[in-house]
C-alpha positions in Angstrom: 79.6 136.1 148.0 77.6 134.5 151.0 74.5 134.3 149.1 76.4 132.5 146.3 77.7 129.8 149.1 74.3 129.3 150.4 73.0 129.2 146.7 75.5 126.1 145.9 75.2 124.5 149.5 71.3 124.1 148.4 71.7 122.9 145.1 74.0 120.6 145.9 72.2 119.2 148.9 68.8 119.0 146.5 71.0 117.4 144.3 72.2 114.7 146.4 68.8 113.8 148.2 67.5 113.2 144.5 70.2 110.6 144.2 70.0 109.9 147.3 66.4 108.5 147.0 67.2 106.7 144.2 70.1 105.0 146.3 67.6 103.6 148.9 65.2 102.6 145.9 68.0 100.6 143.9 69.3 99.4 147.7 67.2 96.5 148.0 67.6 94.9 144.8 71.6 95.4 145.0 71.6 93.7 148.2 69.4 90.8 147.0 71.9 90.5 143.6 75.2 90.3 146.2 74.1 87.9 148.3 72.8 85.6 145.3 75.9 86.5 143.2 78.6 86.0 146.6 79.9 89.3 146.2 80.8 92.4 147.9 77.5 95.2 147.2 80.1 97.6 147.4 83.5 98.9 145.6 86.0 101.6 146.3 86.1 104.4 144.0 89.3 105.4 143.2 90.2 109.3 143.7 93.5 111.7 144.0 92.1 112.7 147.4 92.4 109.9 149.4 88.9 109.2 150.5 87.7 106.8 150.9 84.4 106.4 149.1 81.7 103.6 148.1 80.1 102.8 144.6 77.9 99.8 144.1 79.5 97.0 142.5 78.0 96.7 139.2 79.1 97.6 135.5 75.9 99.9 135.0 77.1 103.0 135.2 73.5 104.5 135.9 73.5 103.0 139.0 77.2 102.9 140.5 77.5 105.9 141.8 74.3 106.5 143.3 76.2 105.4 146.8 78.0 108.8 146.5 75.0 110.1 147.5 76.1 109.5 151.0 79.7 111.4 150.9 77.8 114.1 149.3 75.3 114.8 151.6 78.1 114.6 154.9 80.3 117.3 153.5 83.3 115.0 151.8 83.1 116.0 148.2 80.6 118.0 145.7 78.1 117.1 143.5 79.5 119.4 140.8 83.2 120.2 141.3 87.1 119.7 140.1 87.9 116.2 138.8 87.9 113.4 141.5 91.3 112.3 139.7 93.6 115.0 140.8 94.3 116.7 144.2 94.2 120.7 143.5 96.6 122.8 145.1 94.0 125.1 146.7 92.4 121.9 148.1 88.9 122.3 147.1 86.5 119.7 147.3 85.8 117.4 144.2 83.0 116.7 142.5 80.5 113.4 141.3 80.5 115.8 138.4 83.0 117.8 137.2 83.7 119.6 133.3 86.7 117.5 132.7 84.4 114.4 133.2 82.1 115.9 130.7 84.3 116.4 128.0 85.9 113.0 128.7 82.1 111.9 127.8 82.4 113.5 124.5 85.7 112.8 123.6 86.8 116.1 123.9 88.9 116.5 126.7 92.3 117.6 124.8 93.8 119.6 127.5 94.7 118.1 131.0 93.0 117.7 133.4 94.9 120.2 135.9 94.0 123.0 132.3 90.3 121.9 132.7 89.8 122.0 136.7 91.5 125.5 136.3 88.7 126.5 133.3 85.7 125.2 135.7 87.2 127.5 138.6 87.4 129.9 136.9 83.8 129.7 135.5 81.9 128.2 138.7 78.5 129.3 139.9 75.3 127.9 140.7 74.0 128.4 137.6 77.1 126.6 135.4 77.1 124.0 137.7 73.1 123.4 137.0 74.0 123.7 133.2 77.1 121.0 133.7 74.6 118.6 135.2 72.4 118.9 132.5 74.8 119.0 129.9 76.7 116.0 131.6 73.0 114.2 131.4 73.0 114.9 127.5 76.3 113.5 127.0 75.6 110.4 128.8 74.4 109.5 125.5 77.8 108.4 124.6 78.8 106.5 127.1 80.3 102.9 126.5 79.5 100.2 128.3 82.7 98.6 127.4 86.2 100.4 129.2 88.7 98.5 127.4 89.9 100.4 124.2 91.2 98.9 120.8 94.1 100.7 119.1 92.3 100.2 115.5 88.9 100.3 114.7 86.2 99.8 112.1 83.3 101.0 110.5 81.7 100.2 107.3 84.8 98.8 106.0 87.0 102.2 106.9 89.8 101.3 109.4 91.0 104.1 111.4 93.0 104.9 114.2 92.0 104.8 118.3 94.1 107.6 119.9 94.8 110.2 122.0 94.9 114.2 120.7 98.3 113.8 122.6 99.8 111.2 121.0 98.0 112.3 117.2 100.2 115.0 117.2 103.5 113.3 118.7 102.9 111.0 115.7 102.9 113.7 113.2 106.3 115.6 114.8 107.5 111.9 114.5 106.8 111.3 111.3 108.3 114.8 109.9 111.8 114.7 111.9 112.2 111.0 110.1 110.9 112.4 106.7 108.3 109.8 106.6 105.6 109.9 103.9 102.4 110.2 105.6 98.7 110.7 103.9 96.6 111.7 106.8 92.6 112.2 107.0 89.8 112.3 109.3 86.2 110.7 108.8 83.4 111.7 110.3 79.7 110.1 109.5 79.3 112.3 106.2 82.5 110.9 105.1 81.4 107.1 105.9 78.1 107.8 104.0 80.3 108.6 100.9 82.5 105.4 101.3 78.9 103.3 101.3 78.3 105.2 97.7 82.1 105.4 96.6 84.2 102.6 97.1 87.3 104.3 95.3 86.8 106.8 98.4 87.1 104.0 100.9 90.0 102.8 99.2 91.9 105.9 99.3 91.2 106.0 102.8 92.5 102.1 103.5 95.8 102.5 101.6 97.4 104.9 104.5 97.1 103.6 108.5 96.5 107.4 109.6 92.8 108.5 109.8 91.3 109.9 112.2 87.9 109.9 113.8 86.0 113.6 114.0 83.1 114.0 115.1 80.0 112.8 117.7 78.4 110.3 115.0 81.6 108.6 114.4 81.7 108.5 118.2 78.3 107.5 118.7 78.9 104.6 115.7 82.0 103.4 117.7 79.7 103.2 120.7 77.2 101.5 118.5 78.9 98.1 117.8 81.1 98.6 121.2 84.3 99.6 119.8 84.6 103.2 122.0 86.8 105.6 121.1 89.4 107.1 123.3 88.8 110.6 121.8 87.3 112.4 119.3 89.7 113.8 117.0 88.0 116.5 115.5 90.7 118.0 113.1 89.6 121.7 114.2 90.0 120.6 117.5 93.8 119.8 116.6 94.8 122.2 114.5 95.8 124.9 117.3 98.2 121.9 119.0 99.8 121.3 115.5 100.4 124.6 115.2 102.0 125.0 118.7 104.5 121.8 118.0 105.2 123.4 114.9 106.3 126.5 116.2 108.4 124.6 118.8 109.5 122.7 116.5 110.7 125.1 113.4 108.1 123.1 111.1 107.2 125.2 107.9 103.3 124.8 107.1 101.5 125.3 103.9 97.9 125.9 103.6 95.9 125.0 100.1 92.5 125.1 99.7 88.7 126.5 100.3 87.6 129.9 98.5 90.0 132.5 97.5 91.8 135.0 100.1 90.0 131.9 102.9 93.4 130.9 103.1 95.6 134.1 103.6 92.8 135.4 105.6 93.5 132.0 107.5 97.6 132.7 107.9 97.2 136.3 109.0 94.7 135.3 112.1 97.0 132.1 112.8 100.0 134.1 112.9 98.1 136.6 115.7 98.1 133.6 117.9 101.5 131.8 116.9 103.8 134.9 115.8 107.0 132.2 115.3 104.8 129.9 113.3 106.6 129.2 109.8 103.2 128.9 107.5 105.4 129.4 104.1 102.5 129.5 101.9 98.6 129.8 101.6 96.7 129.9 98.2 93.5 128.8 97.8 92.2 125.5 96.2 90.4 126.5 92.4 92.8 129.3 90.9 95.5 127.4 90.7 97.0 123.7 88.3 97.8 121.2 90.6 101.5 121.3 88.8 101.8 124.8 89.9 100.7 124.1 93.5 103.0 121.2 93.5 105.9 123.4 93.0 105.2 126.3 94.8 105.3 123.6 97.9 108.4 122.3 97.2 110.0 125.5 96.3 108.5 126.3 99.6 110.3 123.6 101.4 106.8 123.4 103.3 106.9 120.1 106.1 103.7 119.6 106.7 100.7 120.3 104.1 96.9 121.1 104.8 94.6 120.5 101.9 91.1 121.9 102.3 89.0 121.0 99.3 86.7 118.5 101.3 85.8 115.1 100.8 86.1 113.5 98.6 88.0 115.8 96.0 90.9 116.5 99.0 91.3 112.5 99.6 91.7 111.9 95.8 94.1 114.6 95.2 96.1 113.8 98.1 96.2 110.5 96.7 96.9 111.6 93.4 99.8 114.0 94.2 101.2 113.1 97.3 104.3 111.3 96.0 105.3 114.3 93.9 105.3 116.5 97.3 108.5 116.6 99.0 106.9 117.1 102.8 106.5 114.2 104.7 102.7 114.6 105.9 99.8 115.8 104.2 96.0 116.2 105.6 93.0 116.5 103.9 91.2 118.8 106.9 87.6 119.9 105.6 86.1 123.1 106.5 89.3 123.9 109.0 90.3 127.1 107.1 86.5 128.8 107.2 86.6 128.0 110.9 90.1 129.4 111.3 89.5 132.3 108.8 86.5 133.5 110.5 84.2 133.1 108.0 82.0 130.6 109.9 82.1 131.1 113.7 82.6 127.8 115.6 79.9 126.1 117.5 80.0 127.2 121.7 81.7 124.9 123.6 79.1 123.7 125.4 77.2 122.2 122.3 80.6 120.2 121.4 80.3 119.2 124.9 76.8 117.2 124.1 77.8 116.2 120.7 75.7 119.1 119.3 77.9 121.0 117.0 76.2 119.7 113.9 73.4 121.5 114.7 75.0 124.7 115.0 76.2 124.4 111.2 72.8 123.6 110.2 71.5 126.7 111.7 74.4 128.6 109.9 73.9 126.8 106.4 70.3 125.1 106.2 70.4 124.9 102.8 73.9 123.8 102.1 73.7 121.4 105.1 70.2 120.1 105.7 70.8 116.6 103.6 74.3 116.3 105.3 72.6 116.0 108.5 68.7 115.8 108.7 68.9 113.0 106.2 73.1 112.0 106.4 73.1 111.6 110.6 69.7 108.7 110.1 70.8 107.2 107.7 74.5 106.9 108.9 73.5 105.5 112.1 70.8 103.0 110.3 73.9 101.8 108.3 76.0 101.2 111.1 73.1 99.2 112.2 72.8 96.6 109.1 76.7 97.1 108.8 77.0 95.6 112.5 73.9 93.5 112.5 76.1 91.8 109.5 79.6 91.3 111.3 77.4 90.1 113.8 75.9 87.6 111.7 79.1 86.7 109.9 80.9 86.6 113.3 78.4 83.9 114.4 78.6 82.4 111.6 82.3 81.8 111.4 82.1 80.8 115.5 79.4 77.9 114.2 81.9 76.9 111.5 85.0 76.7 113.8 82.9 75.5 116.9 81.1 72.5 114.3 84.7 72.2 112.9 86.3 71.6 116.5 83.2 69.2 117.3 83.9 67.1 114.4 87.6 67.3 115.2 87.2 66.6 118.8 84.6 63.6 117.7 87.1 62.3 115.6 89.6 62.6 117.9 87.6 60.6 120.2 86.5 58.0 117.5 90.4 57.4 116.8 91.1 57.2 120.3 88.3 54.6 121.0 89.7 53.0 117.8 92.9 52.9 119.3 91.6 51.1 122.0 89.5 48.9 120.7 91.4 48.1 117.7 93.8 45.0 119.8 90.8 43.8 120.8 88.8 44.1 117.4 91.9 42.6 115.4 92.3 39.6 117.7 88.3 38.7 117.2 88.8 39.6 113.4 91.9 37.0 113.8 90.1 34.0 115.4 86.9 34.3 113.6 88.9 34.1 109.6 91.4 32.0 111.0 88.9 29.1 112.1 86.6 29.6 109.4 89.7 29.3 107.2 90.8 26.0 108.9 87.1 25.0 108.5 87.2 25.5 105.1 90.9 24.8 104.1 91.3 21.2 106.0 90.9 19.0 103.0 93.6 20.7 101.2 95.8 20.8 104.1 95.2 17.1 104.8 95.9 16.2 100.9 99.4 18.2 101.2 100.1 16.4 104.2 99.5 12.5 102.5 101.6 14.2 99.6 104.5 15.4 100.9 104.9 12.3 103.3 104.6 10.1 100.2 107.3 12.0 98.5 110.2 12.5 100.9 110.4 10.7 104.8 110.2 13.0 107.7 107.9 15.5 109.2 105.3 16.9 107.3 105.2 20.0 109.4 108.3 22.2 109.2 108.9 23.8 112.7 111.5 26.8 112.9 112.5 29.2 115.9 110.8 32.9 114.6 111.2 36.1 116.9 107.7 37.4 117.9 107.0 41.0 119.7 109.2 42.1 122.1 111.6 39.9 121.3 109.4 36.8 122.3 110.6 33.4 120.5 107.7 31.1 119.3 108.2 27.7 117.1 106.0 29.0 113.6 104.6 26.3 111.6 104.9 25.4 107.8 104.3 22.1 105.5 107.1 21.1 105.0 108.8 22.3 101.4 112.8 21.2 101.4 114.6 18.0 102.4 114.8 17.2 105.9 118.5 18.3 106.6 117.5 21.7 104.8 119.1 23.7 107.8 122.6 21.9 107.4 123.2 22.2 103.9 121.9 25.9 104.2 125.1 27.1 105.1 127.1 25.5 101.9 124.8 27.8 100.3 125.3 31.1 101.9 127.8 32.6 99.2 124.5 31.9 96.7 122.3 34.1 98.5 120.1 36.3 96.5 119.2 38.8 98.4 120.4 42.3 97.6 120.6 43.2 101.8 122.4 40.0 102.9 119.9 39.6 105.9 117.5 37.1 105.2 118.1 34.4 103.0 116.2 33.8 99.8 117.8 31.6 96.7 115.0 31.1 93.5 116.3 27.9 92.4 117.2 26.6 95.9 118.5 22.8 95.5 116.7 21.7 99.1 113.2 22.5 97.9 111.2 19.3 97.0 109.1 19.0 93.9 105.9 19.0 95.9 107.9 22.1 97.9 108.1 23.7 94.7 104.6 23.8 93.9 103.2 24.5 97.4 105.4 27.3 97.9 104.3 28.7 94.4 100.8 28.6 95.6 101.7 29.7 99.3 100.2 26.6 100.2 102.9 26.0 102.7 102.1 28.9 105.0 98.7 27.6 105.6 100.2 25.9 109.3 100.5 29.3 110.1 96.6 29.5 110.7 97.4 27.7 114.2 100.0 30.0 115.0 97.3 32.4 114.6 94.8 30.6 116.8 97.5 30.4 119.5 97.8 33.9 119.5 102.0 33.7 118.0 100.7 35.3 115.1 98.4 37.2 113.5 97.0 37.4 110.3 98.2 40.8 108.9 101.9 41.9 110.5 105.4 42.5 109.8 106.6 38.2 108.7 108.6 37.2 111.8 112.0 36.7 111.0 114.4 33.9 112.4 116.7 34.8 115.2 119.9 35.1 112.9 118.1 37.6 111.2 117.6 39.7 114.0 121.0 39.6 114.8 122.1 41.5 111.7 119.5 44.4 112.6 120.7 48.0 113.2 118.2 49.8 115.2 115.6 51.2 113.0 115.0 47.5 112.1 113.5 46.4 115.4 111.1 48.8 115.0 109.3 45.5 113.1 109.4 43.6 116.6 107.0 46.3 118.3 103.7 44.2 117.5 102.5 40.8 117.0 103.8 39.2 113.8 101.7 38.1 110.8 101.4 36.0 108.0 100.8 38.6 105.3 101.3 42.4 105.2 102.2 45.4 102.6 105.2 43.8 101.2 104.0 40.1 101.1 101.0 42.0 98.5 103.6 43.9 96.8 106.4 41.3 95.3 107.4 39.4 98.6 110.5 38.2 98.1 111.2 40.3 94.9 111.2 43.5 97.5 114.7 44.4 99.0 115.0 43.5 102.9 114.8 47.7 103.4 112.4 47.9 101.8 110.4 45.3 103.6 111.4 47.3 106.6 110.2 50.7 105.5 106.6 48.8 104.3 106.4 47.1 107.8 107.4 50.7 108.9 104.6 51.8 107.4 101.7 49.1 108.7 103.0 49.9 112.4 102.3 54.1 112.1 99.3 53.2 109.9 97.3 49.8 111.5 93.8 50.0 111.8 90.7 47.4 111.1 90.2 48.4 107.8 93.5 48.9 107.0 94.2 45.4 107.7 90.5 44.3 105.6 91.9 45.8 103.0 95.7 43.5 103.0 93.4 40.5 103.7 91.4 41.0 100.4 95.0 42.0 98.2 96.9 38.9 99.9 94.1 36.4 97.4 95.1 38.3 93.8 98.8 38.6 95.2 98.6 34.2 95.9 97.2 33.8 92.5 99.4 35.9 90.8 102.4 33.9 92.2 104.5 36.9 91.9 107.9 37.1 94.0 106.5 33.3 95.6 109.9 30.9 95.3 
């Protein structure tokens, strides 16, 4: 016994001056990092034992612990030894290492951690603890880089679940007390090579949300495109805690499948193990129709239904039958029943603990198995390669589109808001540049209608008439003057002859105040051309809502005034589209419209419709 303690006290002192060297090596270079990167070079390492110990701080996990080194080497914990996680009752010391952090590597640590301290204790010498190094060293092959852990996953196109053995099997007590009709399977990289050939396989396994990953490829894929999985859910791994919650429970089981007598062979060694266990049938998978076996498990009453015909022929049938079986959950399981019959020994723990157990069934069936994994286990992990290096691609891809698509959005967003700023500014230089090359052009025809219509009737030739402007703001709007000169007094002997439908403004076709040379220049718009100054003097513009006279305003309700929010103008959307043929709400609504709508072009565009609209002379009176 004393040459046993001295025997681990050297090993685990050798142990730790290895890493220990490495920690003054890596030293430097994690000091230089912190002080460039303004952040602690150490972190505390959480543990059930309340020490207090350092780990660099650094996500690699090859390095971070190399500070242990220290603790180890003055007595506090172990190299090799129980879980750091949990105090033990007998209080011995913890280790760097321990077999509970192995198997967490692997996926396979099922049991607790208080169940897998117990194992190692029971277990520990100097020569298992040099062997759980090593192994541990192996296994580091599937460690992810990435802690936090999706619910769902995906791989090649086969979505399947991310859980604990724990909470697999609280699922499937769940799903038979509610009498819910569950198709359950498990993939492993065999299975995923046969969905790349056979998409009615993939299918099959994409129409139900419960599959299960088995296996160290499907946990080494997982790793691969840095999606890690929580466990490995090797369906011989959970068999043995089905079978304990179904003896717990009362479930009845039924067991169809592999060769003949695999099966009852199967129930009778189960049985050894859990004598209450209610396994109501077991036939085997060729000597039977599937009407027959589909009656013998209802007749049976079974709950919960292993099929063992592999994959894909167990996936299919499931899928083909599984609505005419009355128990809630079914699972296609494999080569469960050889395992559990005894007819192929299972691989020693310690090669499921480095992800070797696929080399064990080679060894056991070369020539049944040597495809399956010399050729299967490449060319699985080359697919998940391309299949990554392709969501990679298509994930960029998409990320260009949306980032181009949020550039273009954010420019245009930009561009309108420069527009919006610009546009007052743009508009008022659009204004004063037509409106004087207008005058320019337009002043013999203005001073003709002038000579005219003081030849025909005395009085000003220029009619002048109180208009509301934005805000609210009265200006004095210019016309040539169209009516009589008393117009305004005999207007309101004319009131009940008003023709328009609203009752607002005032328009009357045949209006007995318009002069003959009023008639014609209000035909031809002619007597709005005064307006240009207005324009100039910055009353007006040239495209707005018409401003209306004060009496009109009066009779507004409040969605009305929504016309006196910018500057007025001679011609808009309604003066294009009938003027005075349009209904005064209507006039509103089309005003309406320019205010949420305005822009440079826009008003271009009523500019170059206002010249057909004069020369039309439609709605003009």
């Amino acid at each position: 016994m004393k040459q046993t303690k001295v025997s681990k006290v050297v090993m685990e002192l050798s142990l730790a001056l290895i890493q220990y060297l490495f920690y003054l090596l890596i030293l430097p270079v994690m000091s230089v990092r912190a002080f460039f990167d303004k952040k602690e070079i150490y972190a505390s390492l959480e543990n059930g034992h309340d020490l207090e110990l350092k780990i660099f701080n650094t996500e690699c996990n090859l390095i971070k612990y190399l500070p242990v080194s220290r603790d180890i080497l003055k007595g506090k914990i172990f190299f090799v030894g129980t879980d750091l996680l949990i105090k033990n009752s007998n209080d011995t010391k913890p280790g760097l290492i321990s077999l509970y952090a192995l198997r967490k590597l692997s996926g396979i640590n099922h049991q607790s951690i208080k169940e897998i301290n117990q194992e190692y204790m029971e277990k520990t010498s100097v020569i298992f603890d040099l062997k759980l190094v090593v192994r541990f060293l192996l296994a580091l092959l599937f460690l992810s880089k990435r802690k936090i852990y999706l619910n769902s996953l995906n791989l090649m196109g086969v979505k399947f679940m991310n859980t604990t053995m724990c909470d697999a099997v609280e699922l499937i007590k769940y799903k038979i007390k509610r009498k819910e009709k569950s198709n359950m399977y498990f993939i492993n990289a065999d299975t995923l090579n046969k969905t790349y050939e056979q998409t009615s396989l993939r299918n099959i396994l994409n129409k139900t949300k419960y599959v299960f990953p088995d296996g160290s490829g499907i946990k080494m894929a997982s790793n691969m495109v840095n999606m890690p999985l929580k466990q490995n859910m090797n369906g011989t791994d959970m068999f043995p805690f089905l079978c304990q919650m179904a003896e717990e429970e009362g479930i009845k089981i039924f067991l169809y499948g592999a060769q003949e007598g695999v099966a009852e062979k199967m129930k009778e060694k189960v049985l050894q193990k859990f004598p209450k266990l209610q396994i109501v049938g077991a036939i085997n998978g060729y000597a039977f129709h599937d009407n027959e076996v589909i009656n013998m498990m209802n007749h049976s009453k079974a709950e919960l239904v292993f099929v063992a015909k592999g994959a894909p022929l167990q996936e299919e049938w499931i899928d083909l039958h599984s609505n005419k079986i009355s128990a809630p959950v079914i699972m296609g399981v494999g080569g469960l029943f050889d395992f559990y019959s005894g007819n192929i020994p299972r691989s020693p723990m310690w090669m499921r603990e480095i992800g070797m157990e696929w080399i064990y069934r080679l060894l056991q069936e070369p020539k049944r198995m040597w495809k399956r994994y010399i050729l299967g286990n490449p060319l699985f992990l080359i697919r998940i390669y391309l299949w990554n290096k392709k969501q990679k691609e298509e994930r960029l891809q998409k990320y260009y589109e949306t980032s181009l698509e949020k550039r273009r959005y954010s420019l245009l967003e930009h561009t309108s808001l420069l527009s919006y700023r610009l546009y007052p500014i743009m508009k008022r230089m659009l204004d004063i540049f037509v409106t004087a090359l207008a005058v320019l052009m337009l002043s013999p025809l203005m001073l003709t209608v002038a000579i005219v219509i003081r030849a025909e009737s005395k009085g000003n030739v220029f009619f002048t008439q109180a208009r509301v402007g934005r805000n609210g703001k009265l200006f004095n709007m210019y016309k040539f003057r169209s009516m009589v000169q008393d117009a305004e007094s005999l207007k309101k002997d004319l009131v009940d002859t008003n023709e328009s439908e609203d009752g607002v403004i005032f328009k009357m076709k045949d209006d007995p105040r318009i002069t003959k040379v009023g008639k014609f220049i209000r035909k031809w718009s002619i007597d709005e051309l005064p307006q240009l100054f207005n324009v100039l003097n910055g009353d007006m513009s040239l495209v707005g809502p018409r401003p209306p006279v004060p009496s009109e305003v009066a009779e507004y309700v409040s969605n009305d005034l929504k016309r006196l929010h910018i500057t007025p103008g001679i011609t808009c959307y309604w003066q294009v589209s009938g003027r005075s043929e349009i209904p005064f709400k209507q006039q509103v609504e089309l005003d309406k419209k320019y205010i949420s709508t305005r822009s440079l072009l826009i008003d271009i565009k009523i500019l170059l419709a206002t010249v057909p609209a004069v020369l039309a002379k439609k709605g003009a009176y």
